[in-house]
C-alpha positions in Angstrom: -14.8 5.3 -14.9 -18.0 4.9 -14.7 -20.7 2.0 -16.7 -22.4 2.5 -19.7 -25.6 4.5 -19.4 -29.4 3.6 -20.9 -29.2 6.3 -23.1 -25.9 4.9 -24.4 -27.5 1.9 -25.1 -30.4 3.2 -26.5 -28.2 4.9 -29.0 -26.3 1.5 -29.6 -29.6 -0.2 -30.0 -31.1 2.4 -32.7 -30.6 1.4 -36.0 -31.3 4.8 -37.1 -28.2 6.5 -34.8 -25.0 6.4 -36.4 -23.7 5.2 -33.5 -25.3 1.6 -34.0 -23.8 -1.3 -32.8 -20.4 1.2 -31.7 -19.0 -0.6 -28.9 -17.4 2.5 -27.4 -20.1 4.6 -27.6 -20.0 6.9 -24.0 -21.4 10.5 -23.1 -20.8 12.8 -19.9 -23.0 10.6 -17.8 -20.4 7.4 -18.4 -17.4 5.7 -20.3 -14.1 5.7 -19.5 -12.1 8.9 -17.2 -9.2 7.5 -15.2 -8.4 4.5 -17.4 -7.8 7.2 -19.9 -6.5 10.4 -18.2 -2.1 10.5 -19.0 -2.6 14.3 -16.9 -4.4 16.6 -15.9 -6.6 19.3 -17.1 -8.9 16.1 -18.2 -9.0 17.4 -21.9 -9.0 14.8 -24.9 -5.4 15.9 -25.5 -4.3 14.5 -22.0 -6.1 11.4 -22.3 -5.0 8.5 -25.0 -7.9 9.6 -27.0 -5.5 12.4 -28.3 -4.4 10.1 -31.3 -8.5 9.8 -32.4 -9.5 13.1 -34.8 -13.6 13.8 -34.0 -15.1 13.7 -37.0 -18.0 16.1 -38.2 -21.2 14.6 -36.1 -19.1 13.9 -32.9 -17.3 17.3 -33.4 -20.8 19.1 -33.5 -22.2 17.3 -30.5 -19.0 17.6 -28.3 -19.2 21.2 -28.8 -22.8 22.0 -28.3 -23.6 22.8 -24.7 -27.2 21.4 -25.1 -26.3 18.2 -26.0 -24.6 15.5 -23.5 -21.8 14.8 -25.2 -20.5 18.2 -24.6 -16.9 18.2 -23.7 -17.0 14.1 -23.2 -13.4 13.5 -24.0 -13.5 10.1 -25.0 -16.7 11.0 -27.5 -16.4 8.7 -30.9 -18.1 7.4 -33.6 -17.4 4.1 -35.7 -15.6 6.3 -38.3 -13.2 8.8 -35.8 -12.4 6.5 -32.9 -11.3 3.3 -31.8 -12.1 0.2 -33.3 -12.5 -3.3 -32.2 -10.5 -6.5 -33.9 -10.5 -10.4 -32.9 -7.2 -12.0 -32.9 -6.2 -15.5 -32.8 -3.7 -16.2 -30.1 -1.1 -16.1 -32.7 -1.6 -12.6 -33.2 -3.4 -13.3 -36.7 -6.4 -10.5 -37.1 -10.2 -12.6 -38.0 -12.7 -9.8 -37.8 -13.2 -6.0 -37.1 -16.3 -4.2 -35.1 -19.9 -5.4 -35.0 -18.3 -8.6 -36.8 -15.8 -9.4 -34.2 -18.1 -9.0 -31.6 -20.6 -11.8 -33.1 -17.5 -13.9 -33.4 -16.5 -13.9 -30.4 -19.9 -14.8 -28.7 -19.7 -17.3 -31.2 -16.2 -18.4 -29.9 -17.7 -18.4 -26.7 -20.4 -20.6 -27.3 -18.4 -22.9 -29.1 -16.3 -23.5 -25.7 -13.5 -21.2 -26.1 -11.4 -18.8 -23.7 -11.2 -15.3 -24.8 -9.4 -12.3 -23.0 -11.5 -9.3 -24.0 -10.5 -5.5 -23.3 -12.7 -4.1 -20.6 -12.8 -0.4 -19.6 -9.9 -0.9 -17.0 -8.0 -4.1 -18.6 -8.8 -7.7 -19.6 -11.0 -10.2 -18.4 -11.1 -13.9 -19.2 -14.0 -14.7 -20.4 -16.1 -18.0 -21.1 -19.7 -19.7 -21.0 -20.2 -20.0 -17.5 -23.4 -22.8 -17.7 -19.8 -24.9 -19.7 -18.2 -27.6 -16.8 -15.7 -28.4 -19.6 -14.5 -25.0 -20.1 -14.5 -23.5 -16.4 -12.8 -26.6 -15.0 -10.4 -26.3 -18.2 -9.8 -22.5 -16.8 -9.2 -23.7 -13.5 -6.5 -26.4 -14.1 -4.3 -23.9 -16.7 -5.0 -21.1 -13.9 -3.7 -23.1 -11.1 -6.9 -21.9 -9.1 -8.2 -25.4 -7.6 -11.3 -23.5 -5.3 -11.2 -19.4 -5.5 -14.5 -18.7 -6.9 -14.9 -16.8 -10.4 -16.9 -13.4 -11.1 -19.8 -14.3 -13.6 -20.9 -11.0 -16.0 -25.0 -11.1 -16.6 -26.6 -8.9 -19.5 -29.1 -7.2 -17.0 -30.5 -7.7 -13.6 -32.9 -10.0 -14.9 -30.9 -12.6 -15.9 -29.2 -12.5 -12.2 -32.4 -13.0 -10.4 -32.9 -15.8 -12.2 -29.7 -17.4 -11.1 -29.6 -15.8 -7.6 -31.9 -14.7 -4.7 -31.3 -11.0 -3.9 -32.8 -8.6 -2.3 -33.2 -4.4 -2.8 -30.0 -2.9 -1.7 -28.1 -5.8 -3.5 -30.1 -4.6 -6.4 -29.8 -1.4 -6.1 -25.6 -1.8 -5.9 -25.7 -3.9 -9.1 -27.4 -1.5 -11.2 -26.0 1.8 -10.0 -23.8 3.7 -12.1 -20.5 1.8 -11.0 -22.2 -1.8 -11.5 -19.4 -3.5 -9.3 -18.7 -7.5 -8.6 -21.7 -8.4 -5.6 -21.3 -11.1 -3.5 -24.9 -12.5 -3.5 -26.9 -15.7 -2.3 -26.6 -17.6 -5.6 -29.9 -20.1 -6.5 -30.0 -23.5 -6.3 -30.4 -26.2 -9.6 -29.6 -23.3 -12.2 -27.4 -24.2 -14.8 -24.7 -22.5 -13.9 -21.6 -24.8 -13.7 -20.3 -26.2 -10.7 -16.9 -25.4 -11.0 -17.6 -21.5 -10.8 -17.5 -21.4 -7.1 -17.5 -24.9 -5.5 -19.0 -25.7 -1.8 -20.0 -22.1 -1.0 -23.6 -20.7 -1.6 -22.1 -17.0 -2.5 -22.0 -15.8 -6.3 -20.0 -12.7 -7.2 -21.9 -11.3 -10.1 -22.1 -7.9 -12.2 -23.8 -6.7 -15.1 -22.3 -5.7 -18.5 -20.7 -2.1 -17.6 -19.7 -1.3 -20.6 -20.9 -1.3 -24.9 -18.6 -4.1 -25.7 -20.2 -6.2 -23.2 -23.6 -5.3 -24.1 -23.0 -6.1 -27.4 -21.3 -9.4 -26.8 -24.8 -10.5 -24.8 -27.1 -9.5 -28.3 -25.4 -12.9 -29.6 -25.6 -15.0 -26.0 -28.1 -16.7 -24.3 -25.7 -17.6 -21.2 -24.1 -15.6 -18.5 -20.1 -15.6 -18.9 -17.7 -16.0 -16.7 -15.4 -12.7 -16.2 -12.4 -12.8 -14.4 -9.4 -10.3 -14.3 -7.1 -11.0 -17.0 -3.5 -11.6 -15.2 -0.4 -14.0 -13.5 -1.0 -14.6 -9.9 -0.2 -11.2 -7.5 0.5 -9.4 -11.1 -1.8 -6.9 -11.8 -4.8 -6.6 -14.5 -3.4 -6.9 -17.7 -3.9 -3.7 -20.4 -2.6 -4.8 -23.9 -3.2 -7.4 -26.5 0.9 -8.3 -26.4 1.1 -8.8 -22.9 -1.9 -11.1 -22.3 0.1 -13.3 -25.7 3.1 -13.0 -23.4 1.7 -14.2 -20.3 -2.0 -16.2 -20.8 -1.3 -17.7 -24.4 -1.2 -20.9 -22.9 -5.1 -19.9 -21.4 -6.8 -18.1 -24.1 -7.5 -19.0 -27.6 -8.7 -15.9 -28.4 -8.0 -11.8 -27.8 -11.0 -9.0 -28.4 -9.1 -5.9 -28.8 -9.6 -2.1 -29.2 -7.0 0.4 -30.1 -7.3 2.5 -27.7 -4.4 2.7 -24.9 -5.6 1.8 -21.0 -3.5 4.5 -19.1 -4.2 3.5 -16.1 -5.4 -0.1 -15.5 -8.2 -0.4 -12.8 -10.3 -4.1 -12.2 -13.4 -4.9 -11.0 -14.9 -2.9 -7.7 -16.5 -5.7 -5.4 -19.2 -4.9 -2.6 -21.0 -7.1 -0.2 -24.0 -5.9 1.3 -24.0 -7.5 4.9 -27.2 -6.2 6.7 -27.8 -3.2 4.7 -24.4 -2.2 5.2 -22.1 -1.8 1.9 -18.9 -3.0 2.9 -16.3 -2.9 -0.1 -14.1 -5.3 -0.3 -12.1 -4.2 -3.3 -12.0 -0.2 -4.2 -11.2 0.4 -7.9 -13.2 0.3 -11.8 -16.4 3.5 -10.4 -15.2 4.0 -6.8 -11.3 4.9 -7.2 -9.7 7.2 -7.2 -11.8 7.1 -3.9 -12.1 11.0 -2.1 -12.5 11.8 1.3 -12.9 14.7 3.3 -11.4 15.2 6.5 -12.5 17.6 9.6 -9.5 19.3 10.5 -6.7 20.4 7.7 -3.1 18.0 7.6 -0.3 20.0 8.1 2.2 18.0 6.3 1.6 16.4 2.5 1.7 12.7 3.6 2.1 9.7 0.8 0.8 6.5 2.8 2.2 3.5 0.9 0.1 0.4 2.7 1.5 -3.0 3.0 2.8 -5.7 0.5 -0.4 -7.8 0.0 -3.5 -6.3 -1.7 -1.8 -3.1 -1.9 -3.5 0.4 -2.0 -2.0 3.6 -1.9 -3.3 7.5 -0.9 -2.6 10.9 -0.7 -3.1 13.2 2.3 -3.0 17.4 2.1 -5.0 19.9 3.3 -8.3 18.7 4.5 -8.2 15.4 1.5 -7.5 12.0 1.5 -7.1 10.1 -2.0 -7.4 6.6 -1.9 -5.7 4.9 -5.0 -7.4 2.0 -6.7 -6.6 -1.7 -5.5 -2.9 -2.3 -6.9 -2.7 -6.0 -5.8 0.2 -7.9 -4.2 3.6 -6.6 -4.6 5.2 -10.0 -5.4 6.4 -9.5 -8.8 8.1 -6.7 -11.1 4.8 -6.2 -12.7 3.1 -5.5 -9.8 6.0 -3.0 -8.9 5.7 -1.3 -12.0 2.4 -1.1 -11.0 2.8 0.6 -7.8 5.2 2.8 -9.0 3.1 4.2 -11.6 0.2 4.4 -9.7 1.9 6.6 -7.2 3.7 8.7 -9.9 0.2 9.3 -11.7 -1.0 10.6 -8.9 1.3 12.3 -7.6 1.6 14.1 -11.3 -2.8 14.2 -11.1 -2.7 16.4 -7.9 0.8 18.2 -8.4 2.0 16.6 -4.9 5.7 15.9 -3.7 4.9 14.4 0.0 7.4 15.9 2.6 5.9 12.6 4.9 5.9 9.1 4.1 4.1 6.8 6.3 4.8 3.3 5.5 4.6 -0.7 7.4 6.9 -1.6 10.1 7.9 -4.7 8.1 11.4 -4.4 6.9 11.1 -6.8 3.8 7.7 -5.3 2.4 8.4 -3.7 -0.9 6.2 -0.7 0.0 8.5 -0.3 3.0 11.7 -0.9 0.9 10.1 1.8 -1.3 9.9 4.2 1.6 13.3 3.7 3.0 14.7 4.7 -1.2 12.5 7.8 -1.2 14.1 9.0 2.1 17.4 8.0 0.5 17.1 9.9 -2.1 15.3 13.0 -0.4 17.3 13.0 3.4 14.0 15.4 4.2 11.3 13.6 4.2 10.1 12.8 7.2 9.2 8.7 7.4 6.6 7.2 9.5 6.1 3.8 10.0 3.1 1.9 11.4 2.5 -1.5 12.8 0.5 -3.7 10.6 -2.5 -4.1 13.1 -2.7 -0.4 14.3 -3.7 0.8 11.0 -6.2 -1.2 10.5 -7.6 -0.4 13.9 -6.7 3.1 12.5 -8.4 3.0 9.4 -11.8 2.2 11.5 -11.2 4.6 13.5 -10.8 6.6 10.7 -13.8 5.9 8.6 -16.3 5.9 11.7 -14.7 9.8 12.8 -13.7 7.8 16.3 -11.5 10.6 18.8 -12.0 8.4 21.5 -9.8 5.3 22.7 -11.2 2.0 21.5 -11.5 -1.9 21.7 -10.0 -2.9 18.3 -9.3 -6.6 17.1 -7.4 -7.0 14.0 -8.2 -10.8 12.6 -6.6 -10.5 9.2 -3.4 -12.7 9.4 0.1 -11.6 9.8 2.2 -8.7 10.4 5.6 -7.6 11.7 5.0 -6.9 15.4 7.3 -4.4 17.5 9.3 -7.3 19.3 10.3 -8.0 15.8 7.6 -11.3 15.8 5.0 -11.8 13.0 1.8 -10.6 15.1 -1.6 -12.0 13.9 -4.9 -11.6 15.8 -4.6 -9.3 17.7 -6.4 -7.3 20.4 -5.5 -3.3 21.5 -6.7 -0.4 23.1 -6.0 1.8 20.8 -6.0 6.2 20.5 -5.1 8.3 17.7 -1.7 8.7 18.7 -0.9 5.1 20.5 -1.9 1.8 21.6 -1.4 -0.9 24.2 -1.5 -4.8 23.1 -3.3 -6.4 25.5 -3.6 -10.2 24.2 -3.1 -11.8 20.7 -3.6 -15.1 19.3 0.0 -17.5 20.2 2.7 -17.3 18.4 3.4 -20.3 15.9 6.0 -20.4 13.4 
């Protein structure tokens, strides 16, 4: 999926295009691919744009090879494709399209929380420079410190909010505009409450038309953060966020378009002119790497229970899922379990290797030990926690030879059967030694 291009805008911006003021307006250069795509070939008729008929002007310009919106699947006008509507939080409709829109900048202004329909699922949404609101947000979220993203309309409004400098630039205006951890200003107006006692801002810029459109009616930036339940997943329909966050939002800015596959925010910090991301999904997932020498085996890797990710290995590939979340609830499983059969159905892969954590009560691990249940073949791997990180380092640098590694990042289930956490290895390819760790405590 990838953010809304100038010439989009442009087109959304022209009063003369009949695509004026279309919030879904997209060519081949942007809009919406994985949230969309049911199977593969990525044709319309595998993607939930199948229910949408092109009408004359969108059929002529997807079919002409000079013009670049040739063979865009989700291509659509005001008249052939989805549409947006404002609902009340009791499901009662108030406004359709450009009108909607207006309103709910209105709504916003006025000190209400709305859930509006991203490219990969919901965010909540209010007036970020509001104390009232954001504290109100934080007291019905249960989410006393954790700082909140905050959506700009262009790069110009976050330099006036936040001091950054050319690669963090660069990263917030590329194609995938993710979340960026910045240095944020001091004495803007900017609410307090956003992200209290620390002098980092995650910020990104409007990535797709309904967002644009949203910021032709404010003045303020918004904050944007990922519509869903704690450890559940980002949430991809107008019931389910009535199910689950009608006690937090007032209001719901829908489209009628399905979200196949739900994928939230990306979020990179530059640190030294090195991008480090610190959560793959919306423009960098499904995330493809290349590997040296070809795998002999089709290996699904399942990762561990918190901030789950999952990936595909044949031939000389690697396919990294997007970020899945924690697997503490049923939503989050259903999650997972779609995520893996999507890809598996993407890439027409049945693993004969499952590599999964040594932890015997992780649900990824409980999902492994089923699948070799079911299919006696498979051959199962399983990894201690620590080693594949040091792995995964080793991994992404191309390291053969034996390292130093230090894993710092909390717990895991340990080969004694302890919970390990900080600890320290020399480490190969095919082995390690443990040659100190932080104490055990209980």
């Amino acid at each position: 999926d990838i953010a809304i291009c100038d010439d989009c805008i442009k087109d959304i911006d022209d009063i003369g295009n009949f695509r004026y003021n279309y919030s879904l307006t997209n060519c081949t250069n942007c809009g919406p691919r994985y949230s969309i795509i049911k199977t593969v070939p990525y044709d319309r008729a595998n993607t939930s744009m199948n229910d949408f008929k092109l009408c004359k002007k969108c059929e002529d310009e997807y079919k002409n090879p000079l013009n670049r919106r040739y063979h865009a699947q989700p291509v659509a006008c005001e008249d052939c494709g989805p549409n947006m509507t404002l609902y009340n939080i009791n499901n009662s409709i108030l406004s359709y399209n450009i009108k909607a829109i207006e309103q709910t900048a209105n709504l916003i202004k006025d000190g209400y929380v709305i859930a509006v329909k991203g490219m990969g699922g919901f965010h909540i949404v209010c007036d970020a420079t509001n104390d009232k609101v954001v504290n109100k947000l934080r007291e019905i979220k249960n989410r006393p410190n954790k700082p909140f993203a905050v959506m700009f309309n262009n790069i110009n409004s976050i330099k006036q909010y936040t001091n950054i400098n050319y690669q963090e630039e660069e990263i917030l205006t590329s194609k995938e505009k993710p979340i960026v951890i910045v240095k944020k200003r001091l004495n803007t107006n900017l609410s307090s409450y956003i992200a209290p006692n620390i002098s980092k801002l995650g910020c990104f810029i409007a990535n797709c038309g309904i967002h644009h459109l949203l910021f032709k009616y404010l003045q303020n930036p918004i904050v944007a953060t990922s519509a869903n339940l704690k450890d559940e997943p980002i949430i991809r329909s107008k019931d389910e966020i009535v199910d689950k966050l009608g006690n937090i939002v007032d209001f719901v800015l829908d489209y009628n378009r399905d979200i196949v596959n739900s994928s939230d925010d990306s979020i990179i910090q530059n640190v030294e002119n090195y991008k480090i991301k610190l959560r793959n999904a919306r423009g960098y997932a499904p995330t493809h790497i290349k590997i040296e020498k070809d795998l002999k085996n089709k290996v699904l890797c399942l990762g561990a229970n918190q901030k789950s990710t999952i990936a595909l290995g044949f031939k000389n590939n690697f396919i990294l899922s997007p970020y899945i979340g924690d697997l503490n609830s049923i939503s989050s499983m259903e999650y997972f379990n779609r995520t893996i059969n999507s890809f598996k159905n993407f890439y027409d892969f049945v693993p004969d290797t499952v590599v999964c954590d040594l932890h015997p009560k992780y649900e990824s691990t409980k999902y492994a030990f089923k699948l070799l249940q079911d299919n006696p073949n498979i051959k199962l791997i399983q990894v201690q926690h620590h080693y594949a990180h040091i792995l995964s380092v080793m991994a992404e640098n191309a390291l053969e030879d034996e390292v130093l590694g230090f894993a710092f990042d909390g717990t895991g289930y340990g080969d004694d059967g302890n919970i390990w956490g900080g600890e320290v290895f020399i480490a190969s390819r095919k082995e390690y030694t443990r040659i100190n760790h932080i104490k055990y405590f209980r």
